[in-house]
C-alpha positions as CSV (number, residue, x, y, z in Angstrom):
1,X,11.7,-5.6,5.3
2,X,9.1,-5.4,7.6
3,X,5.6,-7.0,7.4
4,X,2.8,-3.6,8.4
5,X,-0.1,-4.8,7.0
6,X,-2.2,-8.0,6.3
7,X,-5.0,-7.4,3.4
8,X,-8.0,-9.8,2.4
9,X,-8.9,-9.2,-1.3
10,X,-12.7,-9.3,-1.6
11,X,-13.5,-8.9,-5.3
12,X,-11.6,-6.1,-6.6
13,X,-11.4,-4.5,-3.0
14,X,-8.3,-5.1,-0.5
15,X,-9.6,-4.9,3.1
16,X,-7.1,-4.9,6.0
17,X,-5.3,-3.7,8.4
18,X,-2.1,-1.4,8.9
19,X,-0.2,-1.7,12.2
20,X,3.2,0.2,13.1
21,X,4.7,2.1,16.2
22,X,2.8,5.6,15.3
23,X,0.5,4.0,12.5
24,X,-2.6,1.7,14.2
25,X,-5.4,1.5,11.6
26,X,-7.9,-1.3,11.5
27,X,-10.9,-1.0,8.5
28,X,-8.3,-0.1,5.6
29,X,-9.6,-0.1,2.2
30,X,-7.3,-0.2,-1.1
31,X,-10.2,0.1,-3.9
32,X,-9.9,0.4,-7.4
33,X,-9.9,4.1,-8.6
34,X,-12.4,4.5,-11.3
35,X,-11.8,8.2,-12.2
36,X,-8.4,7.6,-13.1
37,X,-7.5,10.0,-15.7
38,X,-4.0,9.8,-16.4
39,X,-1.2,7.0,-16.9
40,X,0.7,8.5,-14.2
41,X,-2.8,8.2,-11.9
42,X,-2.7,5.8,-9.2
43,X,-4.7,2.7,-10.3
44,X,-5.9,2.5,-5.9
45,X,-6.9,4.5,-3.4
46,X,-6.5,3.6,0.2
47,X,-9.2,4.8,2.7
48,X,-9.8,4.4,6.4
49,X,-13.5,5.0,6.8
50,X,-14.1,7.9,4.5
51,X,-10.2,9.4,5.1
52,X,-8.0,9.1,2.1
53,X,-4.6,7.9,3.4
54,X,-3.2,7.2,0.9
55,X,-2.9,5.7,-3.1
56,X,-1.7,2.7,-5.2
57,X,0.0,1.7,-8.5
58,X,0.4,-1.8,-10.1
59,X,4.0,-3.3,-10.7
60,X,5.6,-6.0,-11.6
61,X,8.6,-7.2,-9.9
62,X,11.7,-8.1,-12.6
63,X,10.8,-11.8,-11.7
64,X,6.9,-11.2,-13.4
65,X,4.8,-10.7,-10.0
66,X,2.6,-8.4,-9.7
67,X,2.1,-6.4,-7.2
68,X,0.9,-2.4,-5.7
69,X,3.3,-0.1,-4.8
70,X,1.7,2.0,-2.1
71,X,2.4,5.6,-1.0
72,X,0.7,6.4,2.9
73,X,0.7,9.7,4.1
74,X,-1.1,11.4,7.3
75,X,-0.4,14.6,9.2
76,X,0.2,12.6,12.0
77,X,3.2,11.1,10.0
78,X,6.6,12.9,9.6
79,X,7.0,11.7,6.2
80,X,5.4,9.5,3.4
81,X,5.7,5.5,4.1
82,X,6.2,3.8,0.6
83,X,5.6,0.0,0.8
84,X,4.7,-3.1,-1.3
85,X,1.5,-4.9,-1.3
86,X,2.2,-8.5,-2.3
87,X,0.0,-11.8,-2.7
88,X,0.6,-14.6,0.0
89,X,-1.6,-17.1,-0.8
90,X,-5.5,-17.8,-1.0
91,X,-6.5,-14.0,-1.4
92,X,-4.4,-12.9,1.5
93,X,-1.9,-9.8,0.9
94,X,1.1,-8.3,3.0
95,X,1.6,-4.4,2.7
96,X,5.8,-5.1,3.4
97,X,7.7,-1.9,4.4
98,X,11.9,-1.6,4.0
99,X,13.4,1.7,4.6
100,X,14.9,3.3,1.5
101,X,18.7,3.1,1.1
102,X,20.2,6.1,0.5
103,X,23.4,6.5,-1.4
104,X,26.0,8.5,1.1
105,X,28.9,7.8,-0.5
106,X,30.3,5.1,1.8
């Protein structure tokens, strides 16, 4: 698991930061999404400046945390990146990155 992104949560706003080898965004926004219409609809957007990146839905991990599981995508990137964003402590959030294990049949 890797650590991408540190987040400050400012009343219902997350404001941060997400840093990777192709990926350097400072100003990131994860805000509630109010027009929501489905229980399928991401609960979060995620915007840098007025660019939608990318979206958000609430979990809970089996042990009862809560979290957002996140979903970025750009045309500069090849593919989606699917992370976590998980409390610390004291209002401050990691966006934590592990790459997907696919089954091969080993």
């Amino acid at each position: 698991m890797a650590n991408i992104g540190t987040f400050k949560k400012t009343g219902e706003d997350y404001h941060g930061e997400i840093i990777t080898l192709s990926l350097q965004a400072k100003g990131v926004r994860i805000t509630p999404d109010q027009a929501a219409v489905s229980e399928n609809a991401p609960s979060h957007r995620i915007y840098v400046g007025r660019a939608e990146i990318g979206a958000a839905w609430p979990k809970r991990s089996q042990d009862g945390r809560a979290y957002l599981s996140v979903k970025l995508d750009d045309p500069s990137l090849n593919a989606p990146i699917f992370a976590n964003l998980f409390d610390e402590d004291d209002d401050i959030y990691a966006l934590v990155w592990s790459r997907s294990r696919k089954s091969n049949g080993d």
